[in-house]
N, C-alpha and C positions, 0 to 999 in steps of 0.2 A: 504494500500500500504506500503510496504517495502523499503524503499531505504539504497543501501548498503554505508557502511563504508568502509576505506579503510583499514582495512581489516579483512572484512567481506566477507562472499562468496557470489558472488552476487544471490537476488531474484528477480524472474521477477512477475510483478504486476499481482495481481488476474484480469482474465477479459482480459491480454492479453497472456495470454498463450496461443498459437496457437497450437492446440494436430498438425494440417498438415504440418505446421514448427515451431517446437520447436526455432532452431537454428535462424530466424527470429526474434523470439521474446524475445529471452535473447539477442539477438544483438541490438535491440531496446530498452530493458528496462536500456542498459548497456549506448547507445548514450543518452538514457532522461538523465540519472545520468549526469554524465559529461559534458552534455551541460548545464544542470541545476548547477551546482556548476562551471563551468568554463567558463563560458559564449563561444557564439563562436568561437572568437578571439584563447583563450586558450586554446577549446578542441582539443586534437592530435587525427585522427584517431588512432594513435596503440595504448592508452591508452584506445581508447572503445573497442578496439579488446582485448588486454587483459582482461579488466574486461569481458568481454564475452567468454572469452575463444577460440580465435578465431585468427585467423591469417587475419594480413592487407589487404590478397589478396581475404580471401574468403568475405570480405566489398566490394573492390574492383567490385566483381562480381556480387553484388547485384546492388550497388549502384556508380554513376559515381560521385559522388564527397562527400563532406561534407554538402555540402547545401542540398543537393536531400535525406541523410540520415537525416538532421534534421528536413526536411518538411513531412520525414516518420513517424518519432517521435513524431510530433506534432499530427499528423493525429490519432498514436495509444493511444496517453492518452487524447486525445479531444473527449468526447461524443459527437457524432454527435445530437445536442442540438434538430433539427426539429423529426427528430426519437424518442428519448427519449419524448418528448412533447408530440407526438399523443399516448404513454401509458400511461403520468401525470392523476390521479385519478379526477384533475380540468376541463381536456379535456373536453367540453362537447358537441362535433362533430360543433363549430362553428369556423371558422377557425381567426377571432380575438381575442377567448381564447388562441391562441398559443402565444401572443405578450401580452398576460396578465399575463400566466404561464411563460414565457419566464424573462419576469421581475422581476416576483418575484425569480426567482431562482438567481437571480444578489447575492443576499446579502449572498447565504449560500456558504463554504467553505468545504474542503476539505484537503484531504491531496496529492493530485494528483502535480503531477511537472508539469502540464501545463501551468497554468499561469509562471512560470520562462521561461519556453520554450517558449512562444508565446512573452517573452518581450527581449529575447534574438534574436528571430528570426528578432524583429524589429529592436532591433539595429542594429544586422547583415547586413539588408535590404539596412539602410541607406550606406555603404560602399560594400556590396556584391550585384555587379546585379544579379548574379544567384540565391540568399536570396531572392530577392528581383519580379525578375520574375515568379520563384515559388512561392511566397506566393501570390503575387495577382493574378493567378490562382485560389488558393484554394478562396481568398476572394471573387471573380467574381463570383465563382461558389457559395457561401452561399449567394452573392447578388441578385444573379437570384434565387433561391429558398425562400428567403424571399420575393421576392418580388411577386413569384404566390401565396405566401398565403396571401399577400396582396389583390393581384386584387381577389383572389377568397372571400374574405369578403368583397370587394368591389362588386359583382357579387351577394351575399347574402344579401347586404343591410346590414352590420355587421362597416362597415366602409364607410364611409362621398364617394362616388366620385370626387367630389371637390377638393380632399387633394391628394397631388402630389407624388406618388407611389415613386419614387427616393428620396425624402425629406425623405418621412416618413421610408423608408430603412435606409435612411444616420445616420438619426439620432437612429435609433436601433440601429448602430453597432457603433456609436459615444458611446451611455451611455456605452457597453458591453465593449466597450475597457479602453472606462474611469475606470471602475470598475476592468480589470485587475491589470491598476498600484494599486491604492487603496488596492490591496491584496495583492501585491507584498511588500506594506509598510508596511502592516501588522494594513491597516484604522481602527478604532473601525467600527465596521455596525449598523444599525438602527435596532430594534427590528422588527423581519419577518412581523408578524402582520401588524405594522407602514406602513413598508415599501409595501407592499402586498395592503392595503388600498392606498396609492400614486396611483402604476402602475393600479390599477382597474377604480381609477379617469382618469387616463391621457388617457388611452385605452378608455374608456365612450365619453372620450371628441371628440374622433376622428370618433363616430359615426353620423349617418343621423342626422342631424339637422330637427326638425320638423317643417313644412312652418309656419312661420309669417301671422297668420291672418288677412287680410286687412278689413278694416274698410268697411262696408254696405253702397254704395254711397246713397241711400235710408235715413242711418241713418247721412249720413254726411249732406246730402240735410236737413232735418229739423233741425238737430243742427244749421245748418246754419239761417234756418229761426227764429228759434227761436231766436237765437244771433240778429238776424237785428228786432225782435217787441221789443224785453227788449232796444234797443238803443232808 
């Protein structure tokens, strides 16, 4: 990925150049920029429109505000993570490898402006309710999709029934966000490896537990007797 300088001509990211709208997609890769460098408080829409080369009103007509152009933003440099998954090479058609694979990809980086864009979005949030109604949309909508690939390894026997489909979402998207900041600050990471061993254990753990063998009342009855002729 490319990100422009100020003044540099802008390039729009490999992956989103749309050949059916061009003018879409240098309008978006022109809002990541500057919402990524000016948080959103800062960004002007006619400063994205410049860098896009574009006049405020042809934004205007895409988009009704600044919030709805940032939640498009974030949409176009966020791999959609469950997609991406069912190609990972680790996949191995069980549907709690995607919450294995899905972990392990925590630690690697990039050079994509989304994480700035998703941390700007949240501060936004806290003072913009249109930030803030848009995004829990988008979030509602990845918590309902992790969550059938939950019940569907629950459905497989791949994950515990016992363990409370909404917990175990919560706290997927607890570590994912936690890991945002962490890159934002630029964390040292744990070595893949390391890290990749963790999520394999945590994921294991939240499988079938195998029944507790009870004791043979047969074999409790003569221990018993035995115990009362040794008295």
């Amino acid at each position: 990925m490319v990100l422009r300088t100020l003044d540099a001509p802008i390039a729009v990211v490999p992956g989103h150049d749309d050949p059916d709208d061009p003018v879409g997609a240098r309008l978006l890769s022109a809002a990541a920029e500057v919402f990524a460098e000016r948080g959103y408080a800062g960004a002007k829409v006619a400063e994205i429109a410049r860098r896009a080369g574009l006049t405020t009103g042809a934004i205007y007509s895409r988009y009704r505000g600044k919030a709805e152009l940032l939640v498009e933003a974030i949409d176009a440099f966020c791999v959609d993570e469950l997609d991406a998954l069912f190609t990972d090479h680790r996949f191995r058609g069980h549907m709690e490898d995607l919450l294995r694979v899905a972990g392990s990809h925590l630690v690697e980086r990039d050079d994509s402006p989304a994480p700035g864009l998703l941390l700007e979005a949240m501060i936004a949030a806290r003072h913009e309710p249109d930030v803030a109604a848009l995004l829990r949309r988008r979030f509602d909508d990845r918590r309902e999709r992790l969550a059938l690939v939950v019940e569907s390894a629950k459905a497989s026997g791949g994950i515990d029934r016992g363990l409370d489909t909404t917990a175990l979402v919560t706290f997927c998207h607890a570590v994912g966000l936690g890991f945002l900041l962490l890159e934002v600050l630029d964390t040292p990471m744990p070595q893949a490896d390391r890290w990749e061993q963790l999520i394999a254990r945590l994921v294991a753990a939240t499988g079938v537990r195998p029944p507790v063998p009870s004791a043979d009342p047969t074999t409790r009855a003569t221990s018993a007797g035995e115990h009362l002729e040794e008295s």
